[in-house]
N, C-alpha and C positions, 0 to 999 in steps of 0.2 A: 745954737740955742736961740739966739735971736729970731733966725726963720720963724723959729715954733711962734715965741711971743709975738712977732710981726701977723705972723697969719693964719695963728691960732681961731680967732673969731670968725674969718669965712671956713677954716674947715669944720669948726662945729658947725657953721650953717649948712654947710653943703652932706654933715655927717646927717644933723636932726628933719634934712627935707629927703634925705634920701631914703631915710628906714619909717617915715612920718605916713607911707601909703602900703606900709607892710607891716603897722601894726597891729591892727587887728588879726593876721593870720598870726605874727610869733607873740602874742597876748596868751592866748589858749596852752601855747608849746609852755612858754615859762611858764606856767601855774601848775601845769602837771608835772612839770620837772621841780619846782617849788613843795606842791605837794608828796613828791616822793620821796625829796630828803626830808621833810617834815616827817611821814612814815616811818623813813628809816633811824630817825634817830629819835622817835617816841618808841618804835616797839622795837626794832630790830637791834639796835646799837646796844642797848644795856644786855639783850640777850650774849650777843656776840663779843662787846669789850673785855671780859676774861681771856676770852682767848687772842683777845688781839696784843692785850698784857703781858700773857703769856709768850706769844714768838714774839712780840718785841725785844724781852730780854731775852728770848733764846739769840735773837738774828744780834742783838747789840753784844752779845757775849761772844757769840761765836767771830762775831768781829774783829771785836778787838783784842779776845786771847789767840787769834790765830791759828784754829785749827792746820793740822796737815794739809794739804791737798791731795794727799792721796787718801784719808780716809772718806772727804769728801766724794771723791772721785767713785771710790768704793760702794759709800752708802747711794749716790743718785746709782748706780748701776745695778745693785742688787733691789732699791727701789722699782727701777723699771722691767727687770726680770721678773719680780714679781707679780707686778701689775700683769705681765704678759701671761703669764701663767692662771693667772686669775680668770683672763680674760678667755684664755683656752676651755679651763673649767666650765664657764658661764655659759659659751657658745655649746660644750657638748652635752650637758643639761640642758639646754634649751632644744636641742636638733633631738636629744630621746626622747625628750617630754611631748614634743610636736610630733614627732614620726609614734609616736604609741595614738596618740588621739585620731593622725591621719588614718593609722591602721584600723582601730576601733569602727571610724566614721566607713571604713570601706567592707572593712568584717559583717556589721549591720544592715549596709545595704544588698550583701550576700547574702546574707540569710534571710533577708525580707524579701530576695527574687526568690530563693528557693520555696519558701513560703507559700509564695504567690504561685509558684508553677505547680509545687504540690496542692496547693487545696482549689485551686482555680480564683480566678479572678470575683465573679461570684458572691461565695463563701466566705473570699478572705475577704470581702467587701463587706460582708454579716458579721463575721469574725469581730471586724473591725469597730463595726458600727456597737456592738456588743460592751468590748471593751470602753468605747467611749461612753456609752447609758451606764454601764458602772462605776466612771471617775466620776461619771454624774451625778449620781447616786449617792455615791461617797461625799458630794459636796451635799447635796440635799440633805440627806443623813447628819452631818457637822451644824448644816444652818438648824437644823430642826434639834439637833442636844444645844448648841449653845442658846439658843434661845429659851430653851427650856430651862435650860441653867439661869438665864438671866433675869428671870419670870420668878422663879425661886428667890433669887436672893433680892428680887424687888419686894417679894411675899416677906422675907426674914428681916425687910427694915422698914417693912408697913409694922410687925408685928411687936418689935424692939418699943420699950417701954418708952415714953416722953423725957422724963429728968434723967435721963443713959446717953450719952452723948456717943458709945460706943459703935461702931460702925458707919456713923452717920458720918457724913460731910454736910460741907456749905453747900447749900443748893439742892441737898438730897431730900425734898421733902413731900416728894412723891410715895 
């Protein structure tokens, strides 16, 4: 104990010259580490502290009444069977759900050769061109009602009486 007190004072010097030209790089580290338990115990902790209540006295109970060992043993093993099973599930739902899309993306491109071979290059090129003036259209069509729609209901709150607040907003005094 004496060492310490004997030579306590050069090793604080030798501690505060040694981290004294590396602190501006860990300045930034501590404050975001600062600000994330900040974070976490404004919004995340009051969320969470239920349940950390909760297995507290689960883990403090189970402690100290002493469960078996074998029923432990039991529930982590039927725990991870399950999980494993889960896991099998998830994977063969995802391999059908991908192998149906893969097929789809492949079935379409069949039938877009057969297409092409049937009608020629061409045609299906008019074909094409066809269909797209139509979604075209269909947008033009949309711009041209909802404006007309909108030109309307400008008409129904120029025509809306003065002292009728009804329909009207702030700002609407066009």
């Amino acid at each position: 104990m004496e060492f310490l007190q004997d030579n306590f004072p050069q090793l604080f010097h030798a501690y505060s010259t040694y981290y004294t030209p590396y602190a501006s790089y860990i300045q930034p580290l501590r404050r975001v580490f600062l600000l994330t338990q900040s974070y976490f115990f404004y919004y995340a902790f009051p969320t969470l502290y239920p349940f950390y209540a909760l297995a507290s006295r689960l883990f403090t109970s189970a402690l100290t009444e002493q469960p078996s060992l074998a029923s432990l043993a039991l529930l982590a093993i039927l725990l991870m069977v399950s999980l494993k099973v889960m896991d099998m599930v998830r994977r063969t739902v995802i391999y059908w759900i991908s192998l149906a899309i893969r097929l789809l993306m492949y079935l379409s491109v069949a039938v877009m050769g057969m297409w092409i071979y049937q009608r020629g290059v061409e045609q299906s090129l008019e074909d094409i061109g066809w269909i797209v003036g139509l979604l075209a259209g269909l947008g033009e069509t949309g711009e041209r009602v909802g404006h007309a729609k909108a030109a309307g209901r400008a008409r129904e709150a120029r025509r809306m009486p003065k002292g009728s607040s009804r329909g009207r907003t702030r700002g609407a005094a066009w």
